[in-house]
N, C-alpha and C positions, 0 to 999 in steps of 0.2 A: 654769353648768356644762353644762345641756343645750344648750346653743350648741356650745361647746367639742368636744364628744361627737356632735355631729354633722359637726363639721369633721374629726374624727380618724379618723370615718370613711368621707368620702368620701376623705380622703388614704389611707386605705389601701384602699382599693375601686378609685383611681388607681392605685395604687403595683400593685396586683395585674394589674389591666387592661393595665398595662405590660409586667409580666415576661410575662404572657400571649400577648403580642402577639410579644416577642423569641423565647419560645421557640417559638411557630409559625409565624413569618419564619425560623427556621433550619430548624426540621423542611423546611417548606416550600421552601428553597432544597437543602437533600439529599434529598429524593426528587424533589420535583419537579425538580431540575437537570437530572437526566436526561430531562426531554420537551423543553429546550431544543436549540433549533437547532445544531450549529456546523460549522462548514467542514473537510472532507477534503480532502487530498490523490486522488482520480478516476485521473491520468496525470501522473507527472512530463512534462515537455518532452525533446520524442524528435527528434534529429539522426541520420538511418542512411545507408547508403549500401546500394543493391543490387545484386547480381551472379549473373550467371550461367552456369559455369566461368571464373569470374575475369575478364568482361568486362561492364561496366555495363548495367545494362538498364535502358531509355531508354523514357517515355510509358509508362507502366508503373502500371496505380490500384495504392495500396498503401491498404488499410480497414483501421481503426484501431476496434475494438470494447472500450466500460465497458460495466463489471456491477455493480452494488451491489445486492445482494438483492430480486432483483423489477424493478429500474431499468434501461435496457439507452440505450444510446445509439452511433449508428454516426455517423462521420464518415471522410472521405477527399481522399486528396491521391493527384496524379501525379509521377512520376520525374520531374526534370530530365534532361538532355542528359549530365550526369554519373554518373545514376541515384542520385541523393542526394534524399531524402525529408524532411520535419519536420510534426511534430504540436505545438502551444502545449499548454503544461500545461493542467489542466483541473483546474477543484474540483467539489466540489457539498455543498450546505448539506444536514446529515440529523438526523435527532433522536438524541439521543444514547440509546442503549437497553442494560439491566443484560445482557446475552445480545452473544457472539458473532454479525458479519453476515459473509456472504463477498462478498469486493471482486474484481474482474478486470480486464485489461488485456489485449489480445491483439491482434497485427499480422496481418492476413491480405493475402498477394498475388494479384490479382482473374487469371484467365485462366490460372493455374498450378498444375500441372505441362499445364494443356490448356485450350482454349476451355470458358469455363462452372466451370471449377474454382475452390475458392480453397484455397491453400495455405500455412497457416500457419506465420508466422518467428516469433515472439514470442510467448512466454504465459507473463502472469506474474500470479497469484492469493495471496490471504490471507487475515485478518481483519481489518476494522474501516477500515483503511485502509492507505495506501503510501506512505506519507510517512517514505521512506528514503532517506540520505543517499547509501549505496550504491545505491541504485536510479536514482536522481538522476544519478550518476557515469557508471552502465552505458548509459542511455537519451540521454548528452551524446553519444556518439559510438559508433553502432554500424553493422560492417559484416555483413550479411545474404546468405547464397550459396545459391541455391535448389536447388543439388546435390548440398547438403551432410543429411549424419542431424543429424537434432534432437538435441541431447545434454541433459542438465541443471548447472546449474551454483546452486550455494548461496551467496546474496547474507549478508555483513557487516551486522552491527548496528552501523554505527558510532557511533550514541547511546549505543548499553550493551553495550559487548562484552561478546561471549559470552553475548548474550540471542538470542534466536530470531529471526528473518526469512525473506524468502520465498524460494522458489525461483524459477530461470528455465529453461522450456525453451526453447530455440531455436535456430535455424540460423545464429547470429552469433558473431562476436568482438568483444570490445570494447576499448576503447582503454585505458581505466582496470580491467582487471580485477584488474590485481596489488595495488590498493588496495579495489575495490570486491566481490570475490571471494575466495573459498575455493580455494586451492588444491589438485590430486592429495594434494601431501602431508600438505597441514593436516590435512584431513579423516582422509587415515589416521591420524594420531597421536589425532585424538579418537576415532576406534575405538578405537584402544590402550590411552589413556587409561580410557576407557570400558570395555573390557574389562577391566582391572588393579583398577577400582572394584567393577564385580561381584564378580569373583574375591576379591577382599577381604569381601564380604558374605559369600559364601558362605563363608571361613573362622570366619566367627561360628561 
């Protein structure tokens, strides 16, 4: 019997050692998940062209500046002969962390509006990362005009419409906006919308 009675307790001294071990390989894979590594999206891949009132501008640095909270990295390319510019997408490996980081993207043209200046066409910022399908769209083909006011324009969540995404400021038009942008009108109607919602609160 005392044989027996020893065996039934190491099985269960196993049996315990086990669930012990499952439940802090999962705690352990939920908190700790977040110090693991994984890949952002940095810069979609950028096709633009440049102009300046409406005629190319040729030999031209265009810098290309990421931000990831504290991380900063510059690189640059020159105009072609047609004043057509491109950047390769770019990622970077970061720890995943419970807290909002802000991400940046910004085009600046070297020597513009004057020797020594730089004059930025492109800036587009958020959270966490820019791995947007409309951004993706806007950044395949843009034309950039250095005499043109910066306007803002509000990027599509095309993953979850009508979930939030970033904005863009800049001195471009782009090819895909009627799919990858907000419209004048859209936007008013979600005012409206938006307005008609309050206005209903308030009738409580």
């Amino acid at each position: 019997m005392l044989g027996w009675q020893l065996i039934n307790r190491k099985a269960i001294a196993v049996s315990l050692g086990l669930l012990m071990l499952m439940v802090a390989t999962n705690v352990e894979a939920g908190v700790f998940g977040w110090l693991k590594r994984t890949e952002i999206q940095w810069s979609p891949e950028i096709r633009g062209v440049l102009f300046n009132h409406g005629e190319p501008v040729t030999n031209r640095e265009v810098k290309r500046r990421l931000y990831y909270e504290g991380k900063e990295r510059y690189d640059s390319v020159t105009t072609d002969a047609n004043g057509h510019f491109y950047f390769p997408r770019k990622t970077l490996k970061v720890r995943r962390v419970l807290f909002d980081v802000s991400v940046a993207l910004e085009l600046y043209v070297v020597d513009s509006p004057n020797a020594g200046d730089e004059d930025i066409i492109f800036d587009v910022s958020f959270l966490n990362d820019l791995n947007y399908q409309s951004l993706d769209l806007v950044a395949s083909d843009i034309r950039c005009e250095l005499t043109a006011e910066a306007k803002v324009d509000e990027l599509k969540n095309l993953e979850i419409p009508g979930d939030s995404a970033p904005n863009i400021r800049s001195k471009c038009t782009f090819a895909h906006a009627n799919i990858a942008l907000y419209s004048d009108e859209e936007i008013e109607q979600q005012r409206l919308e938006l307005e008609r919602i309050i206005d209903n609160q308030e009738g409580f």
